[in-house]
N, C-alpha and C positions, 0 to 999 in steps of 0.2 A: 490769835483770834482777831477774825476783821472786825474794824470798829464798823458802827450802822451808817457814816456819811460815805466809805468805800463801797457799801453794799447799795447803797441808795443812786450815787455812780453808775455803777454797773448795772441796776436795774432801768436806769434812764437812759442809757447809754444803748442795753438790749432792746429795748422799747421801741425806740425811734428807731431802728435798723430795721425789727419785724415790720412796726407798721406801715413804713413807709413799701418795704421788700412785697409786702404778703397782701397789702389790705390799701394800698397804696393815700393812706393818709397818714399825713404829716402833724405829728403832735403839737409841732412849736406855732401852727397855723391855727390861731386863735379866732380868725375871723372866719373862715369856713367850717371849720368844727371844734365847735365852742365848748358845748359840752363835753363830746367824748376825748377832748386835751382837759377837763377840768376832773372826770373821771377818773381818769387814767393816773391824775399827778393823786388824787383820792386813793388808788389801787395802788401807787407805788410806794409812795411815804408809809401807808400802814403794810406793807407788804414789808418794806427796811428793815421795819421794827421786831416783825414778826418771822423774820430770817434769818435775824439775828439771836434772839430768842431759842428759834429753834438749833441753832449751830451749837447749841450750849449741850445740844440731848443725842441721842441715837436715834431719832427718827427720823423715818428715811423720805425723799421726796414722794414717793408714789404713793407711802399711810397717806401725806397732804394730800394726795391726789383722789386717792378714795372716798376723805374728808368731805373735799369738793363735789363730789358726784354724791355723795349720802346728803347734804345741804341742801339739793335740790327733791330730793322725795322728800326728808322732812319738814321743808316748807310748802310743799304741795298736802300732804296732810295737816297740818296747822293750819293752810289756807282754806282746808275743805271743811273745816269744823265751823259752824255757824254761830261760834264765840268770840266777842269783841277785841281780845286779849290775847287768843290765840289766832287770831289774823294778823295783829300790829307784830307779834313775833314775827311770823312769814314772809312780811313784807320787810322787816329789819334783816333775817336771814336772805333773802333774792338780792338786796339793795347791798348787804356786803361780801357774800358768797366770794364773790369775783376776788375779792384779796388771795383768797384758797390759791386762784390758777395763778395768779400772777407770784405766790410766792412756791408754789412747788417748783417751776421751771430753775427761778434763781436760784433755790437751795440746792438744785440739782447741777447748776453749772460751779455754786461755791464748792460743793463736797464731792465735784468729777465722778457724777451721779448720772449723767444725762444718758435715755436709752432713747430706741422705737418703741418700748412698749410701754415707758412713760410720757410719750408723746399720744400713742392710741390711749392710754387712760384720760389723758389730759381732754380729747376729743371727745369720749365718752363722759365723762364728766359736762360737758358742755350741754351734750345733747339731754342726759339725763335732768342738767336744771333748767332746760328750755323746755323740755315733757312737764316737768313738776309744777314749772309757774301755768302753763295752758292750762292741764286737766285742771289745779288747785281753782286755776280759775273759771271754769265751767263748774264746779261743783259749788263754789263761792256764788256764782249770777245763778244758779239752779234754784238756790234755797233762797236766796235772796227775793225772786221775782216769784218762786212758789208756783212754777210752770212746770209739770212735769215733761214734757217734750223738750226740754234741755237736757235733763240728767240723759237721755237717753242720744244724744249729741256729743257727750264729752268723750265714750267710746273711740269714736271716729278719731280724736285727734291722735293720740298713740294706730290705731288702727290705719290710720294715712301714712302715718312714719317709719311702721314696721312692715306694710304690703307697698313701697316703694319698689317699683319693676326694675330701677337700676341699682339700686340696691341690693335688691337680689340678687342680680345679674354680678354682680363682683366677685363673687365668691369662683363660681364656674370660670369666669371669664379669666382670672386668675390662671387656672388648670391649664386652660386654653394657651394662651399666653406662656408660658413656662414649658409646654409642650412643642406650641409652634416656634419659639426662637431658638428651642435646642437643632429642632430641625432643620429650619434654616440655615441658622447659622455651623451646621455642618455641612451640606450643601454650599453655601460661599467658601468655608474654607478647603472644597477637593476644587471649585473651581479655581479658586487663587493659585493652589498647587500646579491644578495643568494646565493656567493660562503663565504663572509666574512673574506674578503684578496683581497689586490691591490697585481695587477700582474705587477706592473712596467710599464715604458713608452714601447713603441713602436721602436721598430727602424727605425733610419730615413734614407730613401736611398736617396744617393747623387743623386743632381739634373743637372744630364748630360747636360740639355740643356742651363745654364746658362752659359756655357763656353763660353766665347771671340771668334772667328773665328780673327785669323789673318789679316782679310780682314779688322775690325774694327779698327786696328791698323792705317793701309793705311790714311793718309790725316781724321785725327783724328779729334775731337773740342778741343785738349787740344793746349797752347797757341802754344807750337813749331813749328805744321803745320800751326793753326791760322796766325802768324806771318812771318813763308816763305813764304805762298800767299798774305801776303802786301807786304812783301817784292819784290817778283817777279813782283805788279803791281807798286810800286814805281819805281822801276827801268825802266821799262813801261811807265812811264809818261818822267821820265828822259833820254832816250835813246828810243823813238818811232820805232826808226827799230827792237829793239828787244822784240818780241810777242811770250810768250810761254805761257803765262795763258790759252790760248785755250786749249793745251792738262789738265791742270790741271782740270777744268772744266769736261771735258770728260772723265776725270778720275772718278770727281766724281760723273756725271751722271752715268757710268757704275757700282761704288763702292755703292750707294743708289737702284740701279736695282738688284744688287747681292744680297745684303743683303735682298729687300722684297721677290727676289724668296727664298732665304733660308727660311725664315721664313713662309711662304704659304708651303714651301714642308715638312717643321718641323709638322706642324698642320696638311694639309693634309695627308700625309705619314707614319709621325713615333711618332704618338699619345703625342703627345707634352702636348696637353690640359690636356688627363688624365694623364700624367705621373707629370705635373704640380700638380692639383690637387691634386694627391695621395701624393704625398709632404709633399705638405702644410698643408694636413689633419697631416698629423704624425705629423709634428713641429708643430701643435695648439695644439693636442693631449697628446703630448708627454707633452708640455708644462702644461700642464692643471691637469696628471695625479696627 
């Protein structure tokens, strides 16, 4: 049995290699991101403890993972109930939730556990506690400000996230994809036969439309913004004259409306799909050559 400072290692260890790989910040860089290197050592130490713990049971990384995605509805409900007691739960569940992700992946690389489809749970989960904290919070500034043209606003924000045009678009695009590189790539290989010589991969042109929009930055799901909108409703329970979660709300009703138009005008307008497409054919391609 690993002791918890081996486990604690390896979770520091994986940390810095993702963040720096995937999200391009650097943990041990304390002057440009202060918080989410203070978070993180927060999500790691209790994640140790709780890795180890579970090394002791049968339970497998992806129940954690489900754990993780159920946290995020059940503090969207405790968030929407307009009792003192069951909002300070909600925002205790959002503010540690995140231990959940951070400790399924480790339990899944200690017990040679790690799949793809504890990788898409692990995504899912994500998305589910970033839906829970929104709507909990539209229904929390609804009842709060006793404006009925909110509750009729909170809708929108799951309804912006689920009528995503590229996101739709995945599924199909998929089909597509899997049909076009069988083709091709038989096609390249009767020419190789009756030229008699590989002509190299393919060049792969950069995929323009996976760039960030700055908009995605705004009131984010990583914990920073997570944790100023508890923070802003704590202080909300503790000082009731002061209400400003409304605008944040409306922020992010307007910042989920921005984003599906872009993405509808991305597909409709500037051929997203096939630029997509043509991509990912070259990187299977190229891969394959």
């Amino acid at each position: 049995m690993k002791k918890i400072r081996e486990i604690r290692k390896g979770l520091y260890s994986n940390a810095k290699e993702v963040s720096i790989n995937e999200y391009g910040v650097d943990l041990d860089n304390w002057r440009a991101e202060p918080y989410t290197s203070l978070k993180a050592r927060f999500y790691m130490e209790a994640s140790s403890v709780l890795v180890w713990l579970l090394l002791k049971t049968k339970i497998k990384p992806n129940t954690v993972t489900i754990f993780y995605g159920l946290a995020g509805i059940i503090g969207c409900v405790l968030l929407s109930i307009p009792y003192k007691w069951t909002i300070i739960v909600a925002l205790f569940i959002f503010f540690t939730k995140g231990i959940l992700d951070w400790t399924d992946g480790q339990l899944a690389r200690e017990t040679k556990q790690t799949s793809l489809a504890g990788h898409m749970l692990d995504a899912y989960g994500a998305q589910l506690g970033a839906l829970g904290l929104q709507i909990g919070l539209g229904f929390y500034v609804a009842q709060k400000v006793d404006f009925m043209p909110f509750f009729y606003l909170v809708p929108l924000i799951p309804f912006f996230y689920t009528a995503s045009l590229t996101s739709f678009c995945y599924s199909p695009l998929f089909d597509q994809i899997s049909k076009e590189s069988l083709k091709i790539q038989n096609e390249k290989n009767l020419q190789k036969e009756k030229n008699g010589e590989n002509n190299g991969a393919d060049d792969i042109r950069s995929d323009r439309w996976k760039r960030y929009l700055w908009i995605n930055h705004v009131l984010d799901d990583r914990a920073r913004s997570v944790d100023f909108i508890l923070l802003l409703i704590l202080i909300e329970i503790i000082y009731p004259s002061f209400f400003v979660t409304w605008i944040v709300f409306l922020l992010l009703v307007f910042k989920r409306f921005l984003i599906f138009s872009g993405k509808f005008y991305l597909v409709a307008y500037k051929g997203w799909v096939e630029r997509t497409l043509e991509t990912k054919l070259n990187e299977i391609l190229s891969g394959k050559s």
